[in-house]
C-alpha positions in Angstrom: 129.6 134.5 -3.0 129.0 134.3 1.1 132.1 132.8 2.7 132.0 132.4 6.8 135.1 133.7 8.2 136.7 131.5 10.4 139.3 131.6 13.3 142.0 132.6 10.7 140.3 135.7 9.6 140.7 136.7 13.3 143.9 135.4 14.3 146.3 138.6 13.1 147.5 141.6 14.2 144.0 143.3 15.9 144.8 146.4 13.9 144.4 144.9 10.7 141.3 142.9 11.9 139.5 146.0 13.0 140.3 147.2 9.2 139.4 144.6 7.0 136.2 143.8 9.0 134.8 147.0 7.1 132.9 145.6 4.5 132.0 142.5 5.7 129.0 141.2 7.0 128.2 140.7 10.6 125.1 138.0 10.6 122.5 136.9 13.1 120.5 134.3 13.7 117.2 134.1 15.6 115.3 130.9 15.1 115.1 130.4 11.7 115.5 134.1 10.7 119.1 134.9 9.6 119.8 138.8 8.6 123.4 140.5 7.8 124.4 144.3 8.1 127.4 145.6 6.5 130.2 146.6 9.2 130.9 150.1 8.9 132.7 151.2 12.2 135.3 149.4 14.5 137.6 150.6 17.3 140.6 148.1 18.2 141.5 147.4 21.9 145.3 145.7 22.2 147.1 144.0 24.8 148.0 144.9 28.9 150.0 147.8 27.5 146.5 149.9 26.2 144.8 151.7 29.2 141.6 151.7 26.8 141.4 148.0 27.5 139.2 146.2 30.2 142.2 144.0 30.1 145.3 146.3 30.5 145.5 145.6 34.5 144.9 141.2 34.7 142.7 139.0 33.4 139.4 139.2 35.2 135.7 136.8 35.4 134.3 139.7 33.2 137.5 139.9 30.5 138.0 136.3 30.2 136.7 135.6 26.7 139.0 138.6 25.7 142.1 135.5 26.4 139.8 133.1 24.2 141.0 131.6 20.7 140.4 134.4 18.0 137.1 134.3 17.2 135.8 134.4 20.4 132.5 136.8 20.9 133.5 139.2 24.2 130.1 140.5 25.4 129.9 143.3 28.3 127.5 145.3 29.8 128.4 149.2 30.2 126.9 152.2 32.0 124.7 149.7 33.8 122.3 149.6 30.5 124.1 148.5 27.2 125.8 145.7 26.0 129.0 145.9 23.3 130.0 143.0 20.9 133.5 142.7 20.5 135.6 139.8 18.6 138.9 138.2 19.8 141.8 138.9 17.8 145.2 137.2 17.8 146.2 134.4 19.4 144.9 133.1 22.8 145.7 133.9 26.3 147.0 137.7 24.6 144.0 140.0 25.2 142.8 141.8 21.9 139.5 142.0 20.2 138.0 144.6 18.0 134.2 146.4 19.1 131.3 146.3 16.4 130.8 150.2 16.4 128.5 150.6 14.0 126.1 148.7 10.9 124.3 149.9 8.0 122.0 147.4 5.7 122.1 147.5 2.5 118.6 146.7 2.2 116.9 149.3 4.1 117.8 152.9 5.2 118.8 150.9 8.9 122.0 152.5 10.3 122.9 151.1 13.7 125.3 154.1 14.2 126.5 153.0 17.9 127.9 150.0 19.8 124.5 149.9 21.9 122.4 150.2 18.8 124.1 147.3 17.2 123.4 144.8 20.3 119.4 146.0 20.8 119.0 145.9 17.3 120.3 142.2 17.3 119.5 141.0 19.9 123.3 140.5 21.6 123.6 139.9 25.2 126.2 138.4 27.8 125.0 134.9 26.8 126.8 134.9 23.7 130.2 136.2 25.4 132.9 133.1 25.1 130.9 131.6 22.6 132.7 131.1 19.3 131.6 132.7 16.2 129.1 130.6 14.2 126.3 128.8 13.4 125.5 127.1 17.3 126.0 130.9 19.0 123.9 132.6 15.9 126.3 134.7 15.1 129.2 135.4 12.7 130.7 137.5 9.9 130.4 136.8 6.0 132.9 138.2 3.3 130.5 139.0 0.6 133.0 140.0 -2.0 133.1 143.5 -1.5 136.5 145.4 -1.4 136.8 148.5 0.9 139.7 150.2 -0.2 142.3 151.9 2.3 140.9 155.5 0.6 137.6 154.8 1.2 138.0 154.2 5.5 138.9 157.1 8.0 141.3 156.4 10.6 139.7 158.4 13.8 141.2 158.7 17.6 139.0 155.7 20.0 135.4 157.2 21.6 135.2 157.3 25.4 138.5 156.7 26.3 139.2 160.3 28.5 142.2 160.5 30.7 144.4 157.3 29.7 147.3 159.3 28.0 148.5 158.5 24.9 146.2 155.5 24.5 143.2 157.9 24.3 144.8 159.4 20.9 145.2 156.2 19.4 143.6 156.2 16.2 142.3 152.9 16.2 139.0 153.3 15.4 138.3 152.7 11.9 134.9 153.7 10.0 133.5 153.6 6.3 133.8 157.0 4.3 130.4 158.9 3.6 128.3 157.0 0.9 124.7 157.8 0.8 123.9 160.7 3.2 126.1 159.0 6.0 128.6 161.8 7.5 131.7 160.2 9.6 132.8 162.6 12.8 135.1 161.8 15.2 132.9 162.6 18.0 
């Protein structure tokens, strides 16, 4: 059973979002060619309040589709050579959305086991960022019927978020225990 997940999915609290996208299927389309890899690693960003965020000082040209509808696809570019796919969360005009850390296929022995992987590997760039999630920007997340258990995910402190207080020790990053070789570290 392959069910698209639509705006609802993505319109609730961002921590519970960044959760229950483990185990479900982020999918792309190129052409005619559509491929899924499991979602193994997230990292929630939440609000003006978290200095983690791009959007914790004002809304900005580059932020914008972080205020979207939940749903919304939030493409940057970072340390002037990769891009990261995140996914609005909550309601619009409130900034939160939840980064694609890291993939894994359950086909192949592919990990993606980074934020930059995940975009070369797929082909996600800023022309996708404020597009909604689906068929017309070719790209979306299935639920595939698996159930991730909260025993079987690792709550871990954010990556690259150095010098912003308390917000740097949020454990909001959320990753799939080991299963098959994989090791999780907090890095």
């Amino acid at each position: 059973m392959r069910k698209k997940l639509g705006p609802a999915f993505f319109d609730r609290p961002t921590l519970t979002v960044a959760r229950d996208l483990l185990g479900k299927y982020l999918v792309r389309q190129i052409g005619k060619q559509a491929f899924g890899f499991k979602i193994a690693e997230t990292e929630a960003y939440f609000g003006f309040q978290d200095k983690g965020s791009h959007a914790h000082r004002k809304q900005t040209p580059r932020n914008t589709p972080m205020f979207g509808p939940p749903g919304t696809i939030y493409v940057y570019f970072t340390y002037g050579m990769h891009w990261m796919l995140n996914l609005v969360c909550e309601r619009k005009d409130f900034p939160a959305a939840v980064l694609i850390r890291g993939l894994e296929s359950v086909h192949t022995d592919v990990k993606l086991d980074g934020p930059a992987k995940v975009t070369k590997h797929l082909g996600i760039d800023k022309s996708l960022s404020g597009m909604k999630l689906g068929r017309k920007a070719g790209l979306w997340v299935e639920d595939r019927g698996e159930r991730v258990t909260r025993r079987a995910i690792v709550r871990t402190p954010r990556i690259g978020i150095p010098g912003r207080g308390t917000w740097t020790d949020k454990p909001w990053r959320f990753v799939l225990k080991e299963k098959r070789g994989r090791k999780i570290t907090a890095r």
